[in-house]
N, C-alpha and C positions, 0 to 999 in steps of 0.2 A: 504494500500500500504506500501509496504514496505521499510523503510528510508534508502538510503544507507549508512549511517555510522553505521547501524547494521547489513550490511551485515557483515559476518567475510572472513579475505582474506586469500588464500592460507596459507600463512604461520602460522594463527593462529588455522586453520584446521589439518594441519600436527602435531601442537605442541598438540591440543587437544586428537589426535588419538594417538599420543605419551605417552599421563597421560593415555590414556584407557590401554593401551598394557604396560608401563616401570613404571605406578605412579611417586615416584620423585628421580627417577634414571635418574637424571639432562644427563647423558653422555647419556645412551640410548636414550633417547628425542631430543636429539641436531642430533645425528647421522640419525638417521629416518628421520628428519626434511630436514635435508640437499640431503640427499638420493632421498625423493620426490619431493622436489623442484628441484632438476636436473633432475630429471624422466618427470615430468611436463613441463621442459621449452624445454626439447630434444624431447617429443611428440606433440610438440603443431605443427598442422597440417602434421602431418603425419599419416599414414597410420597400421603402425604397429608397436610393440616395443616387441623386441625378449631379450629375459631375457635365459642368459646360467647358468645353476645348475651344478655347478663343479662337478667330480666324486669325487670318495677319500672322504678324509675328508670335501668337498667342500671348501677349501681355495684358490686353483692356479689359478692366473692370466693367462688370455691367453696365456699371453707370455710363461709361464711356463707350458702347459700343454702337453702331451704325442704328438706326431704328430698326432694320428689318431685323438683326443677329436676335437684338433683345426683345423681337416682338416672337420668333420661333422660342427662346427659352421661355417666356414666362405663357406664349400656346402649350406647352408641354407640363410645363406647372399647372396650369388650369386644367387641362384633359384629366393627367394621372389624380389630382384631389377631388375631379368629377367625378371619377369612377370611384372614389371613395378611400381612395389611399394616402397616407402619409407620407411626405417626401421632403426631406431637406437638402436642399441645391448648394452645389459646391463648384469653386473654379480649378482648374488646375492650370496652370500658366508656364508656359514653356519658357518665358525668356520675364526678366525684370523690364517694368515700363520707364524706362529710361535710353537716351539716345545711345548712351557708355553701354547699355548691357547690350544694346541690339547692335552697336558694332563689335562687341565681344564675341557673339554667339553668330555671326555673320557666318563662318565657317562652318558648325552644327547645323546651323539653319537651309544652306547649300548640300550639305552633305544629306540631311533629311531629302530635302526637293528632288536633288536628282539622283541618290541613290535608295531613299528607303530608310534609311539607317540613322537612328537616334538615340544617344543614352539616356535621353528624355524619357522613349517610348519603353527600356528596361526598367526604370525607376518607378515608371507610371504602372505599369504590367504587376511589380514586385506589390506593388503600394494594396492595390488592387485581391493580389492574393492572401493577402495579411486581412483585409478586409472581410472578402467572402470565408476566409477562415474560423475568423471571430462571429462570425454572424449568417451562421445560417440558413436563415430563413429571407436575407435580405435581398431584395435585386437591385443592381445594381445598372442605371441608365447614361449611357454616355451621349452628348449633343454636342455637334461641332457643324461646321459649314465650311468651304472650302480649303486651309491650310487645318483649320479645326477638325474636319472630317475625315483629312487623311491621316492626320493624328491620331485619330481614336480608330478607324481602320487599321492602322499597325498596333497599337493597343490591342485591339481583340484578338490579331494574329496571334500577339503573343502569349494569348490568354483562353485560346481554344479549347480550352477544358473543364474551363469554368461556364457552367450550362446557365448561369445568373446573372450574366452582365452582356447587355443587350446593347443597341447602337443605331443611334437616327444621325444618318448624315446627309448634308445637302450641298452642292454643286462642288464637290471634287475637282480640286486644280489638273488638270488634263496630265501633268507626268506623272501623277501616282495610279493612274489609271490599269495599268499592264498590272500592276501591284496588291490591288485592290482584288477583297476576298467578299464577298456577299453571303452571309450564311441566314438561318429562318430567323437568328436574331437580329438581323442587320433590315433597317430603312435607308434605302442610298436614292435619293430624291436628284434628280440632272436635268430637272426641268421646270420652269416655274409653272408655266401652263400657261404664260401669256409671248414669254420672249425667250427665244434658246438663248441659253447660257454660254458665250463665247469663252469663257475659265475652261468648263467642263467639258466643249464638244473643239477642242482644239480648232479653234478662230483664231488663228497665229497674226490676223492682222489687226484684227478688234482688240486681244487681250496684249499687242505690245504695245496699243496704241492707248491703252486705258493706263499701263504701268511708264509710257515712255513721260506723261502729260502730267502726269500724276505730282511729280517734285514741281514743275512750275505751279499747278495748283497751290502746294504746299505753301512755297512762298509767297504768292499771291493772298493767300490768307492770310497771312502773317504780317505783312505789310500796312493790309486792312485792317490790322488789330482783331482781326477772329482767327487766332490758332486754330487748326484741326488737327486730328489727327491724322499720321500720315495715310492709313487706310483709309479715311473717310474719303481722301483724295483721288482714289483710284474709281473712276468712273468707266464703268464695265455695263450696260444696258442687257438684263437679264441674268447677272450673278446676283440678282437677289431674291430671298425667298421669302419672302412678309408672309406673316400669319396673314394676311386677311384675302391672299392669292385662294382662290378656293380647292385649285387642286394641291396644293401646298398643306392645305388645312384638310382638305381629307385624306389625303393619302396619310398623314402622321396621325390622324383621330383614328382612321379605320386600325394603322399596325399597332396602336394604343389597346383597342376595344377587342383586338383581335388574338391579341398574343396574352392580354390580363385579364378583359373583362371587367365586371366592376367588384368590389372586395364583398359585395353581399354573395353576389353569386359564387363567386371563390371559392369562400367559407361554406356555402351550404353543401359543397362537394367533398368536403374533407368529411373521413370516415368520424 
């Protein structure tokens, strides 16, 4: 039997999976730590725990992002609390929102785009299994949109065994495409239903022409005394998926109602 003063508790688990993933990158390990113990004590009995994958460089806070990004996360907050579930919304941010971290991570960022390959997407994968470890009975939903959605595509790759963490992605940046895995947990949306998505259906001259124009925007704003952000800037005509696009809204309500149903019905199924 085993003695409980060796059991190890939560926090000494987090900092353990911390030395596996950062060794003695003290700051990396602290961060993680504190990350899953919020993650942990916001899912304890609940239902589900929906993690948004920012687009872009993945750094904007909710508050900050495009209308339509933050109008798909909180369609999805409404659906899943429709049905009658509990859900606590989390970000996971690929890079720090600052100019210093995104020329830092400028290389990771290229390496992800055109090869696939991120220690982001081990880190996020690991995080992940610590999670459905501890919990359950929890599902576990990831939402992202273009740089977002390939993100959380290489996440579920890497996490193909876990039958509890599911994935709505919407307009897929065209080179993660070959890459991309669609399984019965996956919503991969590439069409708004009103304008094809030059990102997703490689428009090589629409989508260099959105990112070429984009910095002069930039400045242009700045000048004017309205900063934006520099995503806000890239003006792409059909990379976006607004909740209020109707097939946008049902194709994400149906794989919601489809795959969960609502928690009355759920439960009256269980033995």
């Amino acid at each position: 039997m085993t003695e409980l003063h060796l059991i190890p508790t939560l926090a000494e688990e987090t900092n353990f999976l911390g030395q596996q993933l950062f060794g003695k990158n003290t700051k990396k390990r602290t961060a993680l730590t504190n990350r899953l113990l919020d993650i942990c004590a916001r899912v304890q009995d609940k239902d589900f725990l929906l993690i948004h994958n920012p687009g872009g460089l993945g750094s904007t806070p909710l508050d900050g992002l495009l209308e339509w990004e933050r109008s798909i996360v909180d369609g999805v907050v409404t659906t899943i609390e429709r049905l009658g579930y509990s859900c606590p919304l989390v970000q996971y941010f690929r890079s720090d929102n600052t100019w210093w971290a995104h020329i830092r991570d400028t290389k990771e960022q290229a390496r992800f785009l055109f090869k696939g390959q991120s220690q982001k997407v081990k880190e996020m994968a690991a995080e992940l299994k610590f999670i459905a470890e501890h919990f359950s009975n929890l599902k576990i939903l990831l939402i992202g949109v273009s740089q977002g959605a390939a993100f959380s595509n290489a996440v579920i790759r890497q996490t193909s065994e876990l039958g509890r963490v599911y994935s709505i992605e919407l307009g897929l940046f065209f080179p993660h495409m070959p890459r991309r895995v669609i399984t019965e947990r996956t919503l991969a949306i590439d069409n708004n239903g009103i304008i094809p998505d030059p990102i997703a259906h490689r428009n090589l001259r629409v989508s260099f022409k959105a990112y070429i124009t984009a910095p002069s925007r930039w400045i242009k704003y700045r000048v004017e005394g309205k900063p934006q952000n520099f995503t806000h800037c890239i003006n792409a005509p059909g990379h976006d998926y607004n909740w209020t696009y109707p097939e946008v809204r049902r194709q994400v309500e149906e794989f919601l109602e489809i795959k969960f149903g609502s928690k009355d019905k759920w439960e009256a199924k269980l033995p």
